[in-house]
Each structure stands twice: as C-alpha cells, then as structure tokens.
C-alpha positions as CSV (number, residue, x, y, z in Angstrom):
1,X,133.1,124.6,95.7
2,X,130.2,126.7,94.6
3,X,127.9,128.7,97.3
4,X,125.5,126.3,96.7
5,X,127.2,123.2,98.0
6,X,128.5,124.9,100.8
7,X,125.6,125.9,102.2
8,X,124.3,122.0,102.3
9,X,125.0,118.5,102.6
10,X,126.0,116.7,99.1
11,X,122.8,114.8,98.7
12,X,123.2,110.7,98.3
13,X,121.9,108.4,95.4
14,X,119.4,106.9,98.1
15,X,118.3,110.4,98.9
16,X,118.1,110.6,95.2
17,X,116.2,108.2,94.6
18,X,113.6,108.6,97.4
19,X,113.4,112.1,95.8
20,X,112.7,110.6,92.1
21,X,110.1,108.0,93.6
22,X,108.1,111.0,95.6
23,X,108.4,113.2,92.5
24,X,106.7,110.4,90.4
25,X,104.1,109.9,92.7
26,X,102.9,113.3,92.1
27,X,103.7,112.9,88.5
28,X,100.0,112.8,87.2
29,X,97.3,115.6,86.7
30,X,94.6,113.2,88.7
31,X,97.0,113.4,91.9
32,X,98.2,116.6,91.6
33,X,94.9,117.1,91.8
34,X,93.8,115.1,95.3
35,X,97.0,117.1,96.2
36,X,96.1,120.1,96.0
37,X,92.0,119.9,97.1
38,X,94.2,117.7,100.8
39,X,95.7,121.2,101.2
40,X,92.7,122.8,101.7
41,X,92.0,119.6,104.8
42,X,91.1,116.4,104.6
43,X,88.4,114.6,102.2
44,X,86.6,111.7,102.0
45,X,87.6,109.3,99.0
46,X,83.5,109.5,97.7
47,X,84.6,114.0,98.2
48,X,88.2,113.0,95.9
49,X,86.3,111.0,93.3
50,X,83.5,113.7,92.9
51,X,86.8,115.7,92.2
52,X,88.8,113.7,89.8
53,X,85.6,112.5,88.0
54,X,87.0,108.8,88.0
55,X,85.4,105.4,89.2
56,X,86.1,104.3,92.6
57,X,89.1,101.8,91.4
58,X,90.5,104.5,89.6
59,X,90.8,106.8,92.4
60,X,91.8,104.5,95.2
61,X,94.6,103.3,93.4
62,X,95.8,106.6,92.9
63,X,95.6,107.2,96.8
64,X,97.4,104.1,96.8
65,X,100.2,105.8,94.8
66,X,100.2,108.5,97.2
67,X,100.4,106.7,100.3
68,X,103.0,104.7,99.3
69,X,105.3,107.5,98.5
70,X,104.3,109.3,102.1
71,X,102.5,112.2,101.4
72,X,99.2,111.3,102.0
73,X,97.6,109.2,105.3
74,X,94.0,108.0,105.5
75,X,91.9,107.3,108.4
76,X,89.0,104.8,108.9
77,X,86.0,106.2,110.1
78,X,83.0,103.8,109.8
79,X,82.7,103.1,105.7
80,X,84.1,106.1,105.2
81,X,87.9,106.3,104.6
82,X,89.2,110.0,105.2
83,X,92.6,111.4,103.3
84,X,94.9,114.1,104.6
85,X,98.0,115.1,103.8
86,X,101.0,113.6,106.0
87,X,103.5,116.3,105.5
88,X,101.3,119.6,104.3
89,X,105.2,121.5,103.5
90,X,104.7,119.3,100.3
91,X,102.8,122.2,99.3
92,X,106.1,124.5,99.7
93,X,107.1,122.2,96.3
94,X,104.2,123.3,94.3
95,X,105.0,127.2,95.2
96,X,108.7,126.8,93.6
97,X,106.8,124.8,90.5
98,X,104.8,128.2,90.4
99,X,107.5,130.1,90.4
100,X,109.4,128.5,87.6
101,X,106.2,128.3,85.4
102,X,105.9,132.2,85.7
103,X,109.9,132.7,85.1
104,X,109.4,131.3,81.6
105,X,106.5,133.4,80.6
C-alpha cells in the first residue's frame, strides 16, 4: 500500500461519481466564471449576467447547473434573487488547478 492510500479512506464509485457530477458542473468558462466573482460575496443574478455578458435564460440555467451540483445557494429577496456560494472551500480546488497550470509552464 502506497503512502497515499494509507493516509485516507479508498474512495467509493458513489463518491466517485458525486465527484465527476460536481466537477462537470464547474466544467464551463461561463460558471467558472460566476464561481469565481461568488468568492468575492454574493451577487445578484442582473450583477452575474452583467458579468457573463449572456441573456437572462442563459445565465439562470447556468445557476441552475450550479445549484444542482451544491455549490451555489440563492436567496429571494423581493425580485431580486441573490447567489452565494454554499461551501466557499470550493475555492481550495481552484488553488490546486493553479498550481498544476504553473507546474507545466
């Protein structure tokens, strides 16, 4: 057994897969995006589509993609709907991606 598996669990195809599906989620510039302007606190979906420059349809279903996959929450005030990000350590992901990107320079 390598250092590696000692030090945690063996991980289990539901785990896997949960993994894959939140991974996907993320998978598009657009949401990457929302992502990363949510780190910074939460927005307004009129704030997020000034951002990602699409229409309204555009952008709420790509909050939809994100809230189904848990790693954004919204909140109902008046007309406005609010985003934020459910579990901000998301952002811990996006430090490693860093990392790798300036390991293969």
């Amino acid at each position: 057994m390598n250092s590696v598996n000692q030090q945690h669990e063996i991980v289990t195809d539901s785990q896997i897969k949960e993994r894959a599906n939140i991974m996907k989620a993320m998978a598009h510039p657009s949401r990457l995006k929302m992502i990363d302007a949510l780190a910074h606190g939460e927005r307004c979906v009129c704030d997020l589509q000034t951002l990602i420059g699409h229409d309204m349809s555009t952008v709420s279903k790509h909050l939809s993609v994100l809230k189904k996959a848990g790693i954004v929450v919204s909140d109902r005030r008046g007309k406005q709907i609010y985003y934020r990000l459910k579990v901000p350590c998301i952002l811990n992901f996006f430090h490693c991606i860093e990392s790798v990107i300036e390991a293969n320079k």
